[in-house]
C-alpha positions as CSV (number, residue, x, y, z in Angstrom):
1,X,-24.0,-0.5,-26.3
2,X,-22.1,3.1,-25.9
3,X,-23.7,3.3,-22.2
4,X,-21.9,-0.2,-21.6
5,X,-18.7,0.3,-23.2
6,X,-19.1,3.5,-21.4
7,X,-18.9,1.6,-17.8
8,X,-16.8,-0.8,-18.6
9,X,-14.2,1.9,-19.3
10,X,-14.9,3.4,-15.9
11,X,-14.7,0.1,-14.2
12,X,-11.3,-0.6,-16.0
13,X,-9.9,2.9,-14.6
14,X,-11.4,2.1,-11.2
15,X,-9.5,-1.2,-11.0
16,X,-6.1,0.5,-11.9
17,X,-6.6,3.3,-9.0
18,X,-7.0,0.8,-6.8
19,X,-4.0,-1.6,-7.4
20,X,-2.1,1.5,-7.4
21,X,-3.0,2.5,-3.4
22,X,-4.0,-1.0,-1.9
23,X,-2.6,-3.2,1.3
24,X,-2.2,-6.9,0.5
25,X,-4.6,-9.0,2.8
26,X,-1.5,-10.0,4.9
27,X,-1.0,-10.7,8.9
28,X,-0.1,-7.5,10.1
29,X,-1.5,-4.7,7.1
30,X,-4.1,-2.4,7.2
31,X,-7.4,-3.1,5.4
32,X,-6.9,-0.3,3.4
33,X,-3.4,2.4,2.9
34,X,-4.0,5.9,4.5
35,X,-1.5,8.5,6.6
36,X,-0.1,7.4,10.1
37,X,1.2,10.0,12.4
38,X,4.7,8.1,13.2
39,X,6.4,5.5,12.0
40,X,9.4,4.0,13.4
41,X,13.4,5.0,12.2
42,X,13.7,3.2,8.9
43,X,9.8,3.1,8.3
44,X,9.2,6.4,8.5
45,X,9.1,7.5,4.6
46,X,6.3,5.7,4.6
47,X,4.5,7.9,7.1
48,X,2.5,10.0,4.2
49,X,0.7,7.0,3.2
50,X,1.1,3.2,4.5
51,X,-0.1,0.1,5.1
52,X,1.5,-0.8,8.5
53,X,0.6,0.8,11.8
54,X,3.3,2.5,13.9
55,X,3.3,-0.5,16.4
56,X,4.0,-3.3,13.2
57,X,7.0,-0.7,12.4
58,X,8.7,-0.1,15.9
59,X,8.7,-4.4,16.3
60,X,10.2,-4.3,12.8
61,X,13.4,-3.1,13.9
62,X,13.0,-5.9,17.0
63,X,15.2,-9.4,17.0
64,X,12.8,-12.0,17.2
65,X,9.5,-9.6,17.5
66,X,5.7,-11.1,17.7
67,X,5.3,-9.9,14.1
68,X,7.1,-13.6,12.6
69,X,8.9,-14.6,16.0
70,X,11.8,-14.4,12.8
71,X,15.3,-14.8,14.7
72,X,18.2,-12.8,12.4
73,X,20.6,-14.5,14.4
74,X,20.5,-18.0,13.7
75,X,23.6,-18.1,12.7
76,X,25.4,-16.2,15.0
77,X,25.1,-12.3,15.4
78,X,24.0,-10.9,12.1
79,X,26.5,-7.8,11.3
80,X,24.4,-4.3,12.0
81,X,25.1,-3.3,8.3
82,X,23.7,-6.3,7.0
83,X,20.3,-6.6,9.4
84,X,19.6,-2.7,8.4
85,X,18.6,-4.2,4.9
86,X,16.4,-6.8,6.6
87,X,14.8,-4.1,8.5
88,X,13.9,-2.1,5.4
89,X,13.0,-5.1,4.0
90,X,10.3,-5.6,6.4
91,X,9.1,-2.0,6.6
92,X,8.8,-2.0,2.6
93,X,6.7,-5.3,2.8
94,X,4.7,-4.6,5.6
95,X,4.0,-0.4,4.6
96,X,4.2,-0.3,1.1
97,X,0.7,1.0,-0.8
98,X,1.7,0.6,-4.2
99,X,2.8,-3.1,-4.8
100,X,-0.8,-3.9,-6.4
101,X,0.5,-5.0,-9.9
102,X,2.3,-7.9,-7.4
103,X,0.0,-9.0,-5.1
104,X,-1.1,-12.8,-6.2
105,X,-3.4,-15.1,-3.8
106,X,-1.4,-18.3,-1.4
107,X,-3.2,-20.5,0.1
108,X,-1.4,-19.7,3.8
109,X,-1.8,-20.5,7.6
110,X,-0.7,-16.5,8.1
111,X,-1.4,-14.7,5.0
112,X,-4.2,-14.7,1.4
113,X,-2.0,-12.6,-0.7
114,X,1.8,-12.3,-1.3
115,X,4.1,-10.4,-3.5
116,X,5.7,-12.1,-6.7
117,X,8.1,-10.9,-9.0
118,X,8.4,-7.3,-7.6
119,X,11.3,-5.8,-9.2
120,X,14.0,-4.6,-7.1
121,X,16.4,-1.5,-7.9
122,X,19.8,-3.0,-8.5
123,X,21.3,-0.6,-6.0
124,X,19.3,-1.7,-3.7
125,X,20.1,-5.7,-4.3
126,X,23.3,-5.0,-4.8
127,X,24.2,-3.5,-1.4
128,X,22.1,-5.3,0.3
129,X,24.2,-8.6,-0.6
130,X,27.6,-6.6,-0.2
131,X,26.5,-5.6,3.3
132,X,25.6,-9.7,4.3
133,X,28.8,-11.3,2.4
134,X,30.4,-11.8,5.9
135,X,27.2,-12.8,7.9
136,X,26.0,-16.5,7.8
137,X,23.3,-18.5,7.2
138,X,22.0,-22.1,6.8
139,X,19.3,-22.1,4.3
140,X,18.3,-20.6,0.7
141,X,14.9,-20.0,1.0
142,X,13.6,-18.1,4.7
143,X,10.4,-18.6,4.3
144,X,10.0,-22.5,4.6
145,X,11.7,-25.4,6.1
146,X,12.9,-24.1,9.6
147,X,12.8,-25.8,13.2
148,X,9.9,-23.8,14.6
149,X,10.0,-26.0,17.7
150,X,11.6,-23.5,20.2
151,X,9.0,-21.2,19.1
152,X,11.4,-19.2,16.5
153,X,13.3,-20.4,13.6
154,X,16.5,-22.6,14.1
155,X,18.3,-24.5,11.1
156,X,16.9,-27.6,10.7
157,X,18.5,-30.7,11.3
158,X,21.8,-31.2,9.1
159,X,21.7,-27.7,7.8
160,X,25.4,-26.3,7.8
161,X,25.9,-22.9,8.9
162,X,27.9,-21.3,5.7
163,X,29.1,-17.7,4.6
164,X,26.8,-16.1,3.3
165,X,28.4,-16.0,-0.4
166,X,28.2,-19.8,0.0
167,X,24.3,-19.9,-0.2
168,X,24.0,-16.9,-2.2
169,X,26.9,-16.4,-4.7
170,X,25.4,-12.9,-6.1
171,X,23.1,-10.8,-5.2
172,X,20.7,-11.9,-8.0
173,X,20.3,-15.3,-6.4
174,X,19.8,-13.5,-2.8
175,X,17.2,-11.0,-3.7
176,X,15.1,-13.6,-5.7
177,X,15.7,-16.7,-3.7
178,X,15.8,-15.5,0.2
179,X,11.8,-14.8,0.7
180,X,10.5,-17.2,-2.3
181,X,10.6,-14.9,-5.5
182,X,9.2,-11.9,-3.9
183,X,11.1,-10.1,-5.3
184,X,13.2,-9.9,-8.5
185,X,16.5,-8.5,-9.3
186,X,16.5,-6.1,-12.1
187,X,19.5,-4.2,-13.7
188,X,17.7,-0.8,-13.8
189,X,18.5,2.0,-11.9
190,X,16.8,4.1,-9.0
191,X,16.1,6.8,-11.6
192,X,14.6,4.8,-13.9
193,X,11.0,4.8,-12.8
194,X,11.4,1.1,-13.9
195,X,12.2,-0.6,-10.3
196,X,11.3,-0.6,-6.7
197,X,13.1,1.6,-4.2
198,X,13.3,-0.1,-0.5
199,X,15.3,3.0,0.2
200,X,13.9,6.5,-0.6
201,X,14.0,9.7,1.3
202,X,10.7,11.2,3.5
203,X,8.6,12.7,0.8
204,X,6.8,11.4,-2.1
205,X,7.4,7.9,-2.5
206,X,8.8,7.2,-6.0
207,X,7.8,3.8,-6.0
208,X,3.8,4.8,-7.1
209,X,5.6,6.1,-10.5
210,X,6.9,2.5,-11.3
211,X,3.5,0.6,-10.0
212,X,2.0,2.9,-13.3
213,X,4.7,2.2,-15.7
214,X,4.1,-1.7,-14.8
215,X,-0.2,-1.0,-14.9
216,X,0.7,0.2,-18.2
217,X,2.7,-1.8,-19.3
218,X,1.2,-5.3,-19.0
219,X,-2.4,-5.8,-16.4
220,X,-1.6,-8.3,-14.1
221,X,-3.6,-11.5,-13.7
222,X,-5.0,-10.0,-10.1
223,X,-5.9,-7.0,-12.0
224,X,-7.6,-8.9,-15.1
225,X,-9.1,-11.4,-12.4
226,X,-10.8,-8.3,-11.1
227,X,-12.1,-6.5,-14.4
228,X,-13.2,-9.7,-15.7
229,X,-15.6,-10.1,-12.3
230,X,-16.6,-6.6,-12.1
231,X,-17.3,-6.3,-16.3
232,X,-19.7,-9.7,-16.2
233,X,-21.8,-7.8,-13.4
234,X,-22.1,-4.9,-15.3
235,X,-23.0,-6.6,-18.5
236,X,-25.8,-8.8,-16.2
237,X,-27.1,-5.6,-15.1
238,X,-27.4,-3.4,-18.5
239,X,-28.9,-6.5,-20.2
């Protein structure tokens, strides 16, 4: 019985390591998170340890790239100020190693595993929705319900064109609403160890700190999923 309880506690730790330093099984991430050489402008403080390729991050900062065929502009020009956000946006999704305690299953055409929930800085939410106020858009929710016919997303038909306060009256509503609850708005600060950073300097990447206080906090069901499977082996084979 001690030998079991014994592994089971090693299996338990195991698990946690892992959801701290994993890739979701997504379209364009590695199988696993390791060092890359380069990565690309806003990408780059990822460099030490990622889970996107230096190729995924150099068409991140592209209109309209092969990574989503995603078109910024399809309501006219999207401001500089306000695409920058998008950018990081993309280069935390598609590099970040340490968003384990949010990585759920979806049954997809382009992805097995999304992010739910992951709570946002509210720095970061907060200038990201300041910087888009005066850019436009014609739908709530980016991930579903475009006119993919041309290839690239175009508002579908009888969607108005509106300011971007229009759609999204705060940046609560943006953050959580834009890409499907991926993310969620939170009011804690950057120093807080309680939030995600999108933004962080080269160096070590704070966000690892607040995938632990989350572990600690409250296992998630991927992480329960997982020690569940992994425990009834173990019992099987110490029977």
């Amino acid at each position: 019985m001690l030998t079991q309880t014994f592994m089971l506690a090693l299996v338990s730790v195991a698990a946690s390591q892992d959801m701290l330093n994993m890739c979701m099984d997504g379209k364009h991430h590695k199988t696993y998170p390791g060092p890359e050489g380069k990565l690309f402008q806003q990408c780059s403080p990822w460099k030490k340890n990622a889970c996107c390729m230096a190729n995924t991050t150099e068409e991140a900062h592209n209109d309209m790239s092969y990574l989503y065929n995603f078109n910024w502009n399809h309501c006219g020009v999207m401001s500089n100020a306000c695409k920058q956000h998008f950018i990081q946006d993309t280069c935390f999704y598609e590099c970040s190693p340490h968003l384990g305690p949010w990585i759920q299953p979806v049954d997809s055409t382009w992805r097995k595993e999304r992010i739910l929930n992951v709570p946002l800085c509210k720095e970061d939410c907060e200038t990201w929705w300041e910087d888009c106020k005066n850019d436009f858009t014609c739908k709530e929710n980016w991930h579903q319900g475009w006119n993919w016919t041309s290839g690239y997303n175009e508002c579908p038909t009888g969607a108005k064109c509106q300011n971007f306060t229009e759609i999204f009256p705060t940046a609560q509503s943006m953050c959580e609403k834009i890409w499907s609850n991926s993310y969620k708005y939170t009011t804690y600060n950057k120093n807080s160890s309680k939030c995600m950073q999108m933004w962080f300097p080269e160096g070590p990447n704070p966000n690892k700190k607040v995938a632990e206080h989350y572990l600690n906090k409250a296992p998630s069901p991927g992480i329960t999923a997982s020690l569940f499977f992994l425990s009834a082996i173990l019992s099987a084979l110490l029977l």
